[in-house]
N, C-alpha and C positions, 0 to 999 in steps of 0.2 A: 728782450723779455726782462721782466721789472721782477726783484728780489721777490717780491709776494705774487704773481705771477707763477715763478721758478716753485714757489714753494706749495702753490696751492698744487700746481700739475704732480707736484709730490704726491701732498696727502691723497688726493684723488686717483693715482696710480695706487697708490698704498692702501687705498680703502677699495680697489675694485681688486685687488688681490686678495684683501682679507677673506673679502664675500665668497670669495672664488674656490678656499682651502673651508673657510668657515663648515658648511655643509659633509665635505668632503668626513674632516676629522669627524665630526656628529656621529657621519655612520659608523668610521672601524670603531669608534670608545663604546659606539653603543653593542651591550654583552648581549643583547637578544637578534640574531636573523634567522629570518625564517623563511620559509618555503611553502607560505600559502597558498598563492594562486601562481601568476607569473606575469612578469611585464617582461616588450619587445623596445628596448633603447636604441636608437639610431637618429642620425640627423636629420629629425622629423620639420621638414622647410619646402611647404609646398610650391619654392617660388624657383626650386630647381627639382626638375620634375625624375633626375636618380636617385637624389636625396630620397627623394619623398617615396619613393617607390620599392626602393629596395629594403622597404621596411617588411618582416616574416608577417606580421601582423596582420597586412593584406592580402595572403595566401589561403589562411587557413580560420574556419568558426569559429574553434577552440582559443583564438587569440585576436579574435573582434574585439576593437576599442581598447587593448591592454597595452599602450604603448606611453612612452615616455620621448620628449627632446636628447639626446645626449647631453645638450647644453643648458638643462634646467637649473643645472647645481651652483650655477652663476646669475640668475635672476634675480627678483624681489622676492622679497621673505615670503610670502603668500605660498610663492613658486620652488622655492628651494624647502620647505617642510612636506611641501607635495612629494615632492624628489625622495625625500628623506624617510619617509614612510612608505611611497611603492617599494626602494631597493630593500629595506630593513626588513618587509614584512612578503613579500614575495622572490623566487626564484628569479632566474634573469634569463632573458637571451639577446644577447649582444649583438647587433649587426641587421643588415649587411653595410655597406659601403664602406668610405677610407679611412679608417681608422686606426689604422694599425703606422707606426712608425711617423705619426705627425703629431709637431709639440702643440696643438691646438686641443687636444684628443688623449694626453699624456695622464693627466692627474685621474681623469675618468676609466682610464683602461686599469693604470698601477691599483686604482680603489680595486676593480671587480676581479683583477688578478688576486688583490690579498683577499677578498672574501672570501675565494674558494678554502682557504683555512679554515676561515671559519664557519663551516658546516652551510654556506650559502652554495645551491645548486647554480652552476653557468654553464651559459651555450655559447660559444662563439660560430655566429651564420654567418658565410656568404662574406665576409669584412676582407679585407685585404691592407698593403703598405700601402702608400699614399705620400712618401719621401718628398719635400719642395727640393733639393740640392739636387744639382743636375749630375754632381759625380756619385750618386746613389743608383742615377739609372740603370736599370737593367743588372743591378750586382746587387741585389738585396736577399742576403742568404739566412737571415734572423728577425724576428720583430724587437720591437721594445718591451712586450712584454714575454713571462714564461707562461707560454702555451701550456704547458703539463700541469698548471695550476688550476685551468681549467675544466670542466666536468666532462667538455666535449667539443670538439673542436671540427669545424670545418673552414677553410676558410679560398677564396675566391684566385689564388693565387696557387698555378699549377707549377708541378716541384718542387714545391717547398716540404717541408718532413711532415708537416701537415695533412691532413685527409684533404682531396679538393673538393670544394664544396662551392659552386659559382654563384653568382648573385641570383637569387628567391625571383625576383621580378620576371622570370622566364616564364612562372606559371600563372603571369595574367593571361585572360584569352582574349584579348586583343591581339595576339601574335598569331593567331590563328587564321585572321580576316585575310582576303587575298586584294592585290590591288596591280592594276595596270601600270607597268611601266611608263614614265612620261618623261624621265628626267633622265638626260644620262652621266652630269657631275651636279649634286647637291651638296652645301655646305651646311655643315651642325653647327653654331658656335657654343660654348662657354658661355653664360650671361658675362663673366665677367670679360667676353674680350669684345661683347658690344661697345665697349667704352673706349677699346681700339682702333680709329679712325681710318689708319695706315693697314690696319689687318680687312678693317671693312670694303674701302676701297682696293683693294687688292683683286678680293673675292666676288665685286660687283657683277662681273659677266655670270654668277651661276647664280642659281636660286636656291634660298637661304630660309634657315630657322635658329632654334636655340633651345637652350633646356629648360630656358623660362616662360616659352610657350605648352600651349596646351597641352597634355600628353596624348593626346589622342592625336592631335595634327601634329604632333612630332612622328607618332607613329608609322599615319598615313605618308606623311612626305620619305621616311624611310623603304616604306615599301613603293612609292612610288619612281624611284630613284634606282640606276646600277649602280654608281659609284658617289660612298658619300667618304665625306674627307670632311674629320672634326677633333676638335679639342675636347669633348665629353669623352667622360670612362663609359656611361650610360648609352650615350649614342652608339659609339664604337661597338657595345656589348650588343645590342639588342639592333646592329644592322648586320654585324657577323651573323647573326642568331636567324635574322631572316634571308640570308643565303646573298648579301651584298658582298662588291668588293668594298673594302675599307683603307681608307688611309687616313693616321690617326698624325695629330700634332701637340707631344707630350708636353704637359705641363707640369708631372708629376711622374713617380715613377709607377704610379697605378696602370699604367700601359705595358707594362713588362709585365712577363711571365704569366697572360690570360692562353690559355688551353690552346686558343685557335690564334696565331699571332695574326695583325694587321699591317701592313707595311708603316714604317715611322718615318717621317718625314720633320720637314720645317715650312714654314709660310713661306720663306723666300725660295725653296727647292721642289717646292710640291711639283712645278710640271715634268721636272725631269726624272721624276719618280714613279708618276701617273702610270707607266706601262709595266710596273712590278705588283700593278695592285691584284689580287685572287679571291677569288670567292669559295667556301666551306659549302658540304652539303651536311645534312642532320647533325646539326650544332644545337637547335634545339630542342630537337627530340635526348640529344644526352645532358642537356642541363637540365631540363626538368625530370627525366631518369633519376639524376644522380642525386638534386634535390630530394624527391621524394622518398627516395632511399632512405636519405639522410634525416628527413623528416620523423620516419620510421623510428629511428634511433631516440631520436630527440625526444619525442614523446612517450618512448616507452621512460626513458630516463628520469623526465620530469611528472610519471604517472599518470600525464593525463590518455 
C-alpha cells in the first residue's frame, strides 16, 4: 500500500468515526428531552428475520410504525437528524435482541443509559448479552451498561439481577398455526454461515433454511421439524417455544442463560451430541405470560 493509499484509509476511518460520535454528542449537549410520544429502537434489518422481529413495535397498536434502526446514528445526515429528533423529543424503548455487551452496540446503549438522567423515560425489552469472545461464554454475570439507570428494565437473559423479560416475538400468532411433522433433523443457519462452504456441506444430508429466508417459511419448517440444530438466537428461541428438541451452535454468548436451555454443541460434534437433545412443554404460553405482564408495567410507565 502506497503512502497516500495508507493515508487516505486514514482519513476515511477517521471521518466514519467522526459521523458515528457526531450525532451521538448532539443529543447529551442538547438541554431539551422529552417525552412526547415514544419510539421502539432495535436492529431494524429485514434481511435477518430476529433482527427484524423482535422489535416491541410489532406487538402492540399503541406503537405502529414508531420505530427507529439502532444503527441510524451512523448514516447520512438526512438519517442521523431523523435519529436525533425521535430520541430528543420522545421516550424510548430499547430492544429486543443482542445488544447488550457487543462493541458494535456500545456508544448507542452508553447514550440511552446517560439519558435516563436526564429526565428522558427508558425501557429496556426483551435485549439480552450478545459477547463475540468465546471465554465470555456462559459467565456473563454483568452488562456494559448500568441497568438502574434505566426507567425499567426487562431483559431476555434468565438470572441475571434483572427482571426476565424474553424476546416480544413470542406474541406473533403465527406460533399458534399447527403443522405436521415431516422432518426429523432440520438445520437453521445464520445468513452469515451461508458463506461457509465446509459448514454447508457438512449439513447436506438434512434439509435446511436460514434467517434470511422468509419468516413465515422459517416458521413452517420449524414446526414441521422434531429436531432443529442452528446457529440463530431466533431460531433456537422460537423452536424451544414451539415444543422442539434444539441443539444450538454458539456464535455468541446470546445462547447462554435463555430460561429453557438447548443442548450446545459444535459443527464437528453435533452427531455425538444428537441423543442429549429435549424438548419443553408451555414455553410459550410463559413468554408471552410474562411478556404481557411486563407490558402492563411498561405502559402504565410511559402513560400510554
Amino acid at each position: 500500500m502506497s503512502l497516500s493509499e495508507f493515508l487516505l484509509n486514514k482519513l476515511s476511518h477517521f471521518n466514519r468515526s467522526t459521523r458515528k460520535k457526531e450525532v451521538i454528542n448532539r443529543i447529551l449537549k442538547n438541554p431539551s428531552q422529552e417525552n412526547i410520544d415514544i419510539v421502539n429502537l432495535h436492529r431494524y434489518d429485514p434481511t435477518n428475520i430476529g433482527d427484524y422481529y423482535c422489535g416491541v413495535h410489532h406487538y402492540f397498536e399503541e406503537l405502529k410504525g414508531k420505530h427507529l434502526d439502532i444503527f441510524d446514528y451512523k448514516r447520512d445526515q438526512e438519517t442521523r437528524d431523523n435519529w436525533f429528533e425521535k430520541i430528543t423529543k420522545n421516550a424510548l424503548i430499547i430492544g429486543g435482541g443482542g445488544l447488550l455487551n457487543r462493541e458494535g452496540f456500545d456508544l448507542q446503549m452508553k447514550l440511552f443509559e446517560q439519558l435516563g438522567d436526564k429526565g428522558k423515560k427508558t425501557v429496556l425489552w426483551g435485549l439480552g448479552h450478545n459477547a463475540k469472545e468465546k471465554s465470555s461464554y456462559g459467565k456473563i454475570s454483568n452488562y456494559n451498561v448500568d441497568t438502574s439507570k434505566f426507567g425499567l428494565v426487562g431483559v431476555r437473559d434468565y438470572g441475571m439481577k434483572e427482571e426476565w423479560v424474553p424476546c416480544v416475538s413470542c406474541l406473533h400468532p403465527i406460533f399458534d398455526e399447527k403443522h405436521e411433522v415431516k422432518n426429523d433433523i432440520g438445520v437453521i443457519f445464520h445468513k452469515k454461515t451461508l458463506n461457509d462452504k465446509s459448514v454447508l456441506k457438512k449439513f447436506e444430508q438434512f434439509p435446511s433454511t436460514a434467517n434470511n429466508a422468509v419468516f413465515e417459511d422459517v416458521v413452517k419448517f420449524i414446526g414441521e421439524t422434531d429436531t432443529v440444530l442452528t446457529d440463530s438466537y431466533h431460531a433456537m428461541y422460537w423452536s424451544i417455544m414451539l415444543g422442539k428438541k434444539v441443539m444450538v451452535f454458539p456464535n455468541s454468548s446470546k445462547f447462554y442463560n435463555f430460561k429453557y436451555q438447548p443442548v450446545i454443541s459444535t459443527f464437528s460434534n453435533f452427531e455425538a451430541d444428537l441423543k442429549k437433545v429435549q424438548s419443553y412443554s408451555g414455553v410459550l404460553e410463559d413468554c408471552r405470560e410474562t411478556n404481557l405482564k411486563f407490558a402492563n408495567k411498561a405502559f402504565d410507565y410511559l402513560n400510554l
